[in-house]
N, C-alpha and C positions, 0 to 999 in steps of 0.2 A: 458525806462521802459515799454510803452505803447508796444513797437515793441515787445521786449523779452516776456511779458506776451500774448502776440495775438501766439508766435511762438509756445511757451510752450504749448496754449490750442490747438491750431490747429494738434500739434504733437500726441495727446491725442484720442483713437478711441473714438464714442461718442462724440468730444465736436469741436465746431467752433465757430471762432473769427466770429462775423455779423456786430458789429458796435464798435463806438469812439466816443467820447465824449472830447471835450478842452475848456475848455471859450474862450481860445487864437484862433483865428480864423487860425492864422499863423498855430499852429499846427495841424489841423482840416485838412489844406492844406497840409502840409507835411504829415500827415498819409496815405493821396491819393496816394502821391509815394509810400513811405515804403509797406501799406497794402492797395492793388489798388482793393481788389473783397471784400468789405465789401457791404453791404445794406442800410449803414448808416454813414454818417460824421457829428459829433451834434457839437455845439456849448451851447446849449440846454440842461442838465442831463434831465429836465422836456419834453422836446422831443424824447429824447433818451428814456426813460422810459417806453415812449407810445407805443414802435414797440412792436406785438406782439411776435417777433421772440426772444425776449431777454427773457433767464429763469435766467441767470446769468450774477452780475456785477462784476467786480472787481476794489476797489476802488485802486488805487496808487497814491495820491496827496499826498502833504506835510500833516506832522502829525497832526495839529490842524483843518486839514479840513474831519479827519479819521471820527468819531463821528457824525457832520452834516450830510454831505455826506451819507453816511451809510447810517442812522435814515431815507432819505430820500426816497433811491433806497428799504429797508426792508418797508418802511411802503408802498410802489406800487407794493411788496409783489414780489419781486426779493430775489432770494438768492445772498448772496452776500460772495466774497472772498475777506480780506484785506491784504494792503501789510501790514507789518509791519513796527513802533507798533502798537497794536492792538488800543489805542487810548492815552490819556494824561493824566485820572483820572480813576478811578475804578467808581466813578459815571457815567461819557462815558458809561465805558464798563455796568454798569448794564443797562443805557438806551438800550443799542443797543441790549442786550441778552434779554429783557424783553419785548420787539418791536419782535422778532425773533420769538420765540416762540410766543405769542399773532397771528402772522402774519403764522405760520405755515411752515418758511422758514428756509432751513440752514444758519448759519452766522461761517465762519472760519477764520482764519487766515493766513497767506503764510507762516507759521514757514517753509521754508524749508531746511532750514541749518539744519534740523533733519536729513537729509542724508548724509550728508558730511560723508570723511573715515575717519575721526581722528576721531570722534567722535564717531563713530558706531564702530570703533574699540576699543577707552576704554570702552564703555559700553560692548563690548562680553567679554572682559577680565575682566572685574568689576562681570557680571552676571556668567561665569567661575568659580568663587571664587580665583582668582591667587591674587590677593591683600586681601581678606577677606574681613571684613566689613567694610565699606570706613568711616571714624570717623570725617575730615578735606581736604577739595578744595579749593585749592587756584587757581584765574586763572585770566586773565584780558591782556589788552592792549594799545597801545596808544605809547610817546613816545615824544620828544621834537619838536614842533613846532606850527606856529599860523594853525589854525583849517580853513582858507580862509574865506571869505566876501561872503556867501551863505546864504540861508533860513535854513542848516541845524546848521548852528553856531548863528541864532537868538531864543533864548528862547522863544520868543512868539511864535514862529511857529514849531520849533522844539520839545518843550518840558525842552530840556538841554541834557548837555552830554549826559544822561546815556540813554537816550531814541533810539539809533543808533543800535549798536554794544551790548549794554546794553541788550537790549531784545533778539537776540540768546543767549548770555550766561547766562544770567539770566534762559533763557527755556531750556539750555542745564543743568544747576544745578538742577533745579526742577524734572528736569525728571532721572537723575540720583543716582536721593537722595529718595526715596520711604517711605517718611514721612511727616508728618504736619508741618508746619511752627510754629513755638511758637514766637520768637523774631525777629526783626529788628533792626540794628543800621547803621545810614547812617554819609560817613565825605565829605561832597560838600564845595572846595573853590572857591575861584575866584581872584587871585594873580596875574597874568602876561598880559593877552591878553583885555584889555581893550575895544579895539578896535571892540571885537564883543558882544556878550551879553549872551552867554551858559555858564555854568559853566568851569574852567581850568579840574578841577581833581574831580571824583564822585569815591565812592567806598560806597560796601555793605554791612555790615556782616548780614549772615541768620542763623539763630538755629533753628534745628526743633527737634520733640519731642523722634529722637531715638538717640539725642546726637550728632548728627554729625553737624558739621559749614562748612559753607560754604562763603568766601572772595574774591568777583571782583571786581575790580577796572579798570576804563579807566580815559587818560590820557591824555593832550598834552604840559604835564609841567614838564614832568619824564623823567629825559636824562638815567636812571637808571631804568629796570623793572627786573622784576622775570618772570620764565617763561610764556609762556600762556596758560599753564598746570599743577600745582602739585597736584596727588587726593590720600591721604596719607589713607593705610588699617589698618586690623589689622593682614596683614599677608602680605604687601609687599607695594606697591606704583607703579603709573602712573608720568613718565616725559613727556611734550611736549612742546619746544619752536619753532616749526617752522619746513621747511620742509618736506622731504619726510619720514622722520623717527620718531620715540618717543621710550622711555627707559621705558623697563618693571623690577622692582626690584620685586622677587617675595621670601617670605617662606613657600609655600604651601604645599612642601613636607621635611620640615624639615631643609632646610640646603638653602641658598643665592644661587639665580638666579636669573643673570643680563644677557638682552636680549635688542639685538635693534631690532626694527620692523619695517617692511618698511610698509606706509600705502597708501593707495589711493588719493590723493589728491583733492580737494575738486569738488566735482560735482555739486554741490549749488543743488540739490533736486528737479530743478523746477518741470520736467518732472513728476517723481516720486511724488512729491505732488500732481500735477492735476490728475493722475492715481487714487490717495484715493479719490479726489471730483468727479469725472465720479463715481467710484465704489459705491459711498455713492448715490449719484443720483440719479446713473440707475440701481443701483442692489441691493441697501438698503445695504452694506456693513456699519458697524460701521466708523462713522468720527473721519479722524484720530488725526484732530487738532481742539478741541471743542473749543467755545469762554470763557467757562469757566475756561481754559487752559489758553489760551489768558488772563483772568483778571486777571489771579495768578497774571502773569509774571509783571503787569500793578502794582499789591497791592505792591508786594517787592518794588518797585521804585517810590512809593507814599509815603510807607512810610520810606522808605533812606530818602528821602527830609524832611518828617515832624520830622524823628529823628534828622538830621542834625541842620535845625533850633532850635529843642528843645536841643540840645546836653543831649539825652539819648533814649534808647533804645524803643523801642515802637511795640506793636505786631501788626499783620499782620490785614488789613480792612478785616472787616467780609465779608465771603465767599473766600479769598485768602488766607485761612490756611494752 
């Protein structure tokens, strides 16, 4: 990840990788090969912090180390850009956005799967009006098997399922859906894989206040899914299970059109994201992934889990409406 995000900013006019940072000394050494013209190899964040060269960090450690981390690099008054998720609780995130602002720094997120083509393609066809008013989305993935013996299948460090995968599509609902959140209802079990400590099966239901619902779900206990795409209008529907293609059902002039489309396949946005954080930096261009974006995505799946436990529905942590 260290490699890919040094390529990414270097790719970017305006912006250069200068230093690294590992507790692991190992990796400290390895970044010497990979990225051999840095200024700096830390073992140290607190050393690393001190070089004047550094106006920007980007945190990518495991998820429970999102929030310290951060809190640390914003309060030495560094901007900083997180990988995703943005952190484990909405308390997190209000720490880390109320340190930002106090500190007078940006704090973003790496949404960058905002770029991908399936996605930029149902939202031009959503914004088009070829479906009409989008009412119910269904979406989600996963699939039958054990999840491996990592830090991202231990809940202490990961969060739990939903905190992965969970947070693009959670960001890709929110941003698709052009309303307020009213309800929450969350179904977390834990049935098969013992072995590690994340939840088997997480899913979401959202309602927000123009009627429309929206249902994801991830999985590794589902030998059975539905697509990773249904976004139902009031004048046609979005298919997408994968692929180079997705099924446009459309009645916007009257009469059934069914269309396949071919779409671009996924670019992961990185480029394209550090483009918006140069433009916001050095040209005051509006930011294009706020952290208050960021805490939405954090509120929906704080409170799935607190619905889950309570088995019923519960609305959205203030300020994630």
């Amino acid at each position: 990840m260290g490699q890919g995000h040094a390529s990414w900013i270097n790719a970017t006019p305006g912006m250069k990788t200068v230093a690294m940072c590992d507790a692991n000394p190992a990796r400290a050494q390895a970044a010497k090969a990979e990225l051999p013209d840095l200024l700096g190899y830390f073992t140290s964040l607190d050393d690393m912090l001190a070089m004047q060269e550094i106006d920007l960090v980007v945190n990518i450690l495991p998820h429970n180390q999102h929030a310290p981390m951060t809190l640390r690099c914003l309060t030495a008054g560094k901007h900083v850009v997180q990988e995703k998720p943005f952190c484990l609780t909405v308390a997190e995130a209000n720490a880390m956005i109320d340190v930002a602002r106090a500190q007078g720094v940006m704090l973003s997120l790496f949404h960058n799967r905002r770029w991908d083509g399936d996605y930029l393609t149902m939202r031009d066809l959503i914004d088009k009006g070829l479906i009409g008013d989008v009412f119910h989305i269904e979406c989600g993935q996963g699939g039958y098997g054990h999840p491996g013996f990592w830090w991202r299948s231990d809940k202490a460090i990961s969060g739990g399922v939903m905190y992965d995968w969970g947070a693009h599509y959670i960001d890709w609902i929110l941003n698709l859906v052009p309303a307020k959140i009213t309800q929450i209802t969350g179904n977390f079990q834990k049935r098969v894989w013992n072995s590690v400590t994340n939840e088997d099966f997480g899913q979401v239901l959202i309602r927000f206040d123009n009627g429309c619902s929206a249902d994801y779900l991830t999985s590794t206990i589902s030998a059975s899914l539905r697509p990773q795409w249904r976004i139902n209008g009031t004048r046609g529907a979005i298919e997408r299970d994968g692929g180079d293609s997705l099924t446009l059902i459309s009645y916007a002039n009257g009469f059934r059109q069914e269309s396949k489309l071919k779409i671009t396949l996924p670019s992961y946005g990185s480029t394209e994201y550090y483009r918006t954080v140069a433009d916001h930096l050095l040209l005051g261009e509006e930011l294009a992934v706020t952290p208050e974006q960021a805490r939405r995505v954090i509120g929906v799946i704080e409170a799935g889990l607190i619905s889950s436990q309570q088995g019923a529905s519960v609305p959205p942590p203030e300020g994630c409406e």
